[in-house]
SEKOLGU-568872 format. One record per residue (C-alpha): z negated, x, y; residue in one letter. Coordinates in Angstrom, 2 decimals, decimal comma. Example, Ala and Ser with C-alpha at 12.3 -4.5 7.8 and 13.67 -1.06 7.14 Angstrom:
(pt (-7,80 12,30 -4,50) "a"),
(pt (-7,14 13,67 -1,06) "s"),
# end
This chain:
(pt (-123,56 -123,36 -164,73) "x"),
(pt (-126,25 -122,25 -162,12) "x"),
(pt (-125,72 -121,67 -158,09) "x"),
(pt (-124,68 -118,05 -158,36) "x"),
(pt (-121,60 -119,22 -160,34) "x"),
(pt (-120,40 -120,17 -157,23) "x"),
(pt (-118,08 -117,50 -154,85) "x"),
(pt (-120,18 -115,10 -153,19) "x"),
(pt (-121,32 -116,01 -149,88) "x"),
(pt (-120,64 -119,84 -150,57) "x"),
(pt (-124,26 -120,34 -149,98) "x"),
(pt (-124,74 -118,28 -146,72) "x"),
(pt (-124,92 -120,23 -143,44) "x"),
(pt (-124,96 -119,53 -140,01) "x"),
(pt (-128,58 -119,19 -139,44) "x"),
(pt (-130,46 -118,18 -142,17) "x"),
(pt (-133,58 -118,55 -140,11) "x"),
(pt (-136,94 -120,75 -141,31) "x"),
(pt (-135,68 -124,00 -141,90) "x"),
(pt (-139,11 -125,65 -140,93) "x"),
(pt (-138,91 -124,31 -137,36) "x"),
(pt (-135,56 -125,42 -137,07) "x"),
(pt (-136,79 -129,25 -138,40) "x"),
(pt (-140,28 -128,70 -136,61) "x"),
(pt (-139,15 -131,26 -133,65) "x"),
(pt (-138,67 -134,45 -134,27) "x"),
(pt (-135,11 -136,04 -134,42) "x"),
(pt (-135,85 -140,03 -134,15) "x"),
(pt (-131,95 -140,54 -134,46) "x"),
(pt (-129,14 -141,69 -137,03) "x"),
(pt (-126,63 -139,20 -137,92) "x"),
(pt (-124,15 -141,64 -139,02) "x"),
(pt (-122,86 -144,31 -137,16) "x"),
(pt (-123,37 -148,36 -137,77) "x"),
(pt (-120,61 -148,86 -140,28) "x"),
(pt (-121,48 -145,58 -142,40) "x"),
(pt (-124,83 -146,60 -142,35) "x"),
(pt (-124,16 -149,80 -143,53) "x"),
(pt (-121,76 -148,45 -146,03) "x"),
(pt (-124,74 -146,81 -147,19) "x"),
(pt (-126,77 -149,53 -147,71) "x"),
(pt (-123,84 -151,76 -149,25) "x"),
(pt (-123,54 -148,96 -151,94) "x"),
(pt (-127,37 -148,87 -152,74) "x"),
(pt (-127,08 -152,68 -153,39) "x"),
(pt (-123,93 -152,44 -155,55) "x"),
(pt (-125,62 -149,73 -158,22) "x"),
(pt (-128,85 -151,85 -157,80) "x"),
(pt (-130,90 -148,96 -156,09) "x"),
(pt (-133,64 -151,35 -154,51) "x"),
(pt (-134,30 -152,75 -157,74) "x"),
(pt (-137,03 -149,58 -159,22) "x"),
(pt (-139,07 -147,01 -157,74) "x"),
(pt (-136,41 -144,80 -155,37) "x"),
(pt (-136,74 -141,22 -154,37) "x"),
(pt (-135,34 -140,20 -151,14) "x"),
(pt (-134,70 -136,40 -150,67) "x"),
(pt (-134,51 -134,68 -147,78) "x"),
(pt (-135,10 -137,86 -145,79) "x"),
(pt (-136,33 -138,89 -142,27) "x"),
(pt (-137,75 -141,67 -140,54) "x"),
(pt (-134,73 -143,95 -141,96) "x"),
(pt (-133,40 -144,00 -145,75) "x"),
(pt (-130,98 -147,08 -144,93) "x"),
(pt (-132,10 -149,51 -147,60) "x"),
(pt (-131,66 -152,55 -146,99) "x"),
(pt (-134,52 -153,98 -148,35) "x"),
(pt (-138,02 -152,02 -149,41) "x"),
(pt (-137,25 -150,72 -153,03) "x"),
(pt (-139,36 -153,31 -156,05) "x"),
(pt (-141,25 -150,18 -157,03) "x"),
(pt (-141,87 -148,65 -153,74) "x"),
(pt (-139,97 -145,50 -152,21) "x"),
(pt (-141,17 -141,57 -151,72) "x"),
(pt (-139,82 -140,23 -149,32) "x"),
(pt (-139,56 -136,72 -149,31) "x"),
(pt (-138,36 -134,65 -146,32) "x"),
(pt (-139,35 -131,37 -143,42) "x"),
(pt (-140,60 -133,23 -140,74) "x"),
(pt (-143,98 -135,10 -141,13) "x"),
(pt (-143,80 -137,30 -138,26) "x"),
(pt (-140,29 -138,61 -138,93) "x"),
(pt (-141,22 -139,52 -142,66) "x"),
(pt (-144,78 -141,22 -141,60) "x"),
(pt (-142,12 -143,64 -139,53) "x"),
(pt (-140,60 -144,56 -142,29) "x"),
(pt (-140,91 -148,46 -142,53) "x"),
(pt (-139,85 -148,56 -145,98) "x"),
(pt (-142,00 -145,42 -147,36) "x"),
(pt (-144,99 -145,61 -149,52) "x"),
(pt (-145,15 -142,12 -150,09) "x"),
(pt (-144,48 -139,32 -148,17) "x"),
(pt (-143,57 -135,73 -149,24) "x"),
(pt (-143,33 -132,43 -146,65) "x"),
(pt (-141,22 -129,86 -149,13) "x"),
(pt (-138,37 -127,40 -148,49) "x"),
(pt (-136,30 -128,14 -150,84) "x"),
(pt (-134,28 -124,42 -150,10) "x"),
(pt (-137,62 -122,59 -150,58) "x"),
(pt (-139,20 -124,90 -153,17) "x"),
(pt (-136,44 -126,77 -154,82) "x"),
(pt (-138,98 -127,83 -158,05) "x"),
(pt (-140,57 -131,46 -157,28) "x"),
(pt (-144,12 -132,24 -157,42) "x"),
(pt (-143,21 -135,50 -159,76) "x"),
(pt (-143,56 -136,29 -163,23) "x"),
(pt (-140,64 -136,34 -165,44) "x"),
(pt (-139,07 -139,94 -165,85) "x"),
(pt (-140,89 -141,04 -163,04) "x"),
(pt (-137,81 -142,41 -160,92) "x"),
(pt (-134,97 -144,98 -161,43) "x"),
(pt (-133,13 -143,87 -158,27) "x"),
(pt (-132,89 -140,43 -156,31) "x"),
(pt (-130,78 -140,53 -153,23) "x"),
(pt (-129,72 -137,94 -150,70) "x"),
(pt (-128,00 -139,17 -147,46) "x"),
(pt (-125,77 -136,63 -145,22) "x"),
(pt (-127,67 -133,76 -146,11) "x"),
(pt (-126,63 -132,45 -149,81) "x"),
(pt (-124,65 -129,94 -147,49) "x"),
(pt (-127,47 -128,08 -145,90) "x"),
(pt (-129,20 -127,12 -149,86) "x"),
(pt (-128,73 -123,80 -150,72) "x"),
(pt (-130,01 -124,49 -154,31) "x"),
(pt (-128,55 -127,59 -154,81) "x"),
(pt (-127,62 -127,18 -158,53) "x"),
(pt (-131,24 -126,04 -159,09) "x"),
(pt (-133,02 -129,21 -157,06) "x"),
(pt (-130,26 -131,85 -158,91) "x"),
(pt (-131,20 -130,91 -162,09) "x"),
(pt (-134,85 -131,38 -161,03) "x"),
(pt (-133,53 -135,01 -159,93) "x"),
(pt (-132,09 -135,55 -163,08) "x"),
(pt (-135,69 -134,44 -164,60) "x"),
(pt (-137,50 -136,74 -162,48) "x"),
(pt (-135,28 -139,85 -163,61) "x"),
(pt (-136,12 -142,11 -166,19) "x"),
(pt (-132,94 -142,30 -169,02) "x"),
(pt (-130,38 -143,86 -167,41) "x"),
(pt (-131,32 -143,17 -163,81) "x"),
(pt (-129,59 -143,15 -161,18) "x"),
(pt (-128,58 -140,08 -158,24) "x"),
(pt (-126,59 -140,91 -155,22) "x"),
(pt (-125,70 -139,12 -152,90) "x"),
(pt (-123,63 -139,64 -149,25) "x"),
(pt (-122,07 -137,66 -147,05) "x"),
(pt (-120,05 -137,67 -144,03) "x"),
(pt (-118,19 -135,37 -141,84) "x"),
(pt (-120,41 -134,46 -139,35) "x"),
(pt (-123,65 -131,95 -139,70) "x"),
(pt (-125,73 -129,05 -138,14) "x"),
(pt (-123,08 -126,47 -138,78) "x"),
(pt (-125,51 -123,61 -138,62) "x"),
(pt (-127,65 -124,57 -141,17) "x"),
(pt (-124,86 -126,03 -143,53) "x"),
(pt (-123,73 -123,80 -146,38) "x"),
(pt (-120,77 -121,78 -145,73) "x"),
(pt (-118,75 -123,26 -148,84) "x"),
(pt (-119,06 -126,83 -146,94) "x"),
(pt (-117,84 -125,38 -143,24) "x"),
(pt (-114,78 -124,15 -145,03) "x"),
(pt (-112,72 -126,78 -146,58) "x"),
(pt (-111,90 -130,38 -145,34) "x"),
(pt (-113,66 -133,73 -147,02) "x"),
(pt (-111,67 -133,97 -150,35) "x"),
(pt (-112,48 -130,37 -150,31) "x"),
(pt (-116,32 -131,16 -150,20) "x"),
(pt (-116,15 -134,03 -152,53) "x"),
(pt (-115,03 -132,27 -155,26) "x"),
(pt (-117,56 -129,78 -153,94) "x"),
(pt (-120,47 -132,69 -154,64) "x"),
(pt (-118,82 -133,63 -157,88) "x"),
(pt (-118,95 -129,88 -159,65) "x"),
(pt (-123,15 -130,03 -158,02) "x"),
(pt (-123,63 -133,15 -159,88) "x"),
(pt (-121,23 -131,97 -162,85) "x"),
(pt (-123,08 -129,14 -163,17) "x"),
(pt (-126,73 -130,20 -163,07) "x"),
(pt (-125,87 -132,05 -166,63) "x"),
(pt (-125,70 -135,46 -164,80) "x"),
(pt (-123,47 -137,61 -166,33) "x"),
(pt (-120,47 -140,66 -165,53) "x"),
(pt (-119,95 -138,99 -162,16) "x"),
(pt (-117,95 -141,36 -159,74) "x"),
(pt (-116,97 -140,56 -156,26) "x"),
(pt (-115,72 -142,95 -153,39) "x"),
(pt (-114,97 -143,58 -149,63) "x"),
(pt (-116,71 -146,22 -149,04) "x"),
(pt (-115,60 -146,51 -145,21) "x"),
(pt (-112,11 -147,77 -143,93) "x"),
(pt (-110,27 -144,44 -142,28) "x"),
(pt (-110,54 -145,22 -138,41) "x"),
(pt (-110,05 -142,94 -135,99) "x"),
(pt (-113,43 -142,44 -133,92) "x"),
(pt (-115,15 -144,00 -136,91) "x"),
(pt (-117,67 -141,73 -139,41) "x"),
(pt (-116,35 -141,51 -142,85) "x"),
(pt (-118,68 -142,28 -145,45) "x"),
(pt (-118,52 -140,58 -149,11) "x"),
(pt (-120,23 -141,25 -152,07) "x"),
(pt (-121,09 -139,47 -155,15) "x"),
(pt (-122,75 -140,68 -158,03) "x"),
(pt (-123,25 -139,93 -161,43) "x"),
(pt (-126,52 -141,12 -164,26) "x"),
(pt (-129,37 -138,79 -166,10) "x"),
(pt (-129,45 -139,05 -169,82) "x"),
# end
């Protein structure tokens, strides 16, 4: 199933404006706070991320590895200067994944592709996992994280209006539906009050 299966509008957002002026200024910042960030990095150990060449989409000047991936890491994101600051980056990528959602790699040329707290702001996202999925050698992994917190004007409508099981199931059926296979979701965070939640999604290429 493609992206326009979805209900109409579930794709819309707030501002439909030019996503690179909205991205043009830098944001040196985390969006998640120390435990979901290092629930992020835990995870990435567990499935053995580090251990290949990694792909970050839609990343910044952070991709919250805990150690520079064996076969080096592109990192692939709207903001130049955030993505040049990226300690752990060998290559860097400026794409807009909602205008261009096709990536400049060859196929089976990845082991991992990740995508922390910002699978909610794609409005192709069907479209750019299955190009994840083409981009991974057999057996690859994608993971992808999420929280509860985002830019709500540039997050797709479909996300804004249902609660977080709501938009895990909503990751599942993306990854479901780009043919990715063995998909397994999780909280990976204790439930705290004043504390980010940290989900996880993540499923293998064939």
């Amino acid at each position: 199933m493609s992206d326009d299966a979805w209900p109409p509008g579930f794709f819309d957002r707030q501002d439909p404006g030019d996503d690179a002026d909205f991205y043009a200024p830098p944001r040196f910042v985390t969006h998640i706070d120390d435990g979901a960030i290092a629930a992020v990095g835990e995870l990435y150990d567990e499935l053995g991320v580090p251990d290949g060449r990694v792909l970050d989409l839609m990343s910044s000047w952070v991709s919250h590895l805990t150690r520079t991936p064996s076969g080096g890491l592109t990192a692939l994101g709207m903001n130049a200067l955030e993505l040049q600051a990226n300690p752990v980056a060998d290559e860097v990528v400026v794409q807009d994944l909602n205008l261009h959602p096709r990536l400049p790699f060859a196929d089976a040329s990845y082991d991992s592709v990740v995508c922390c707290v910002s699978i909610d702001y794609l409005v192709r996202p069907v479209e750019v996992l299955r190009e994840a999925a083409r981009v991974l050698r057999p057996g690859g992994l994608v993971v992808l994280t999420f929280s509860n917190r985002c830019f709500p004007t540039k997050a797709v409508r479909g996300w804004l209006a249902t609660d977080e099981d709501g938009r895990v199931e909503i990751v599942r059926a993306y990854l479901e539906r780009a043919g990715l296979e063995g998909v397994t979701t999780e909280l990976r965070t204790a439930r705290r009050w004043g504390r980010d939640p940290l989900y996880a999604a993540w499923a293998r290429a064939t």
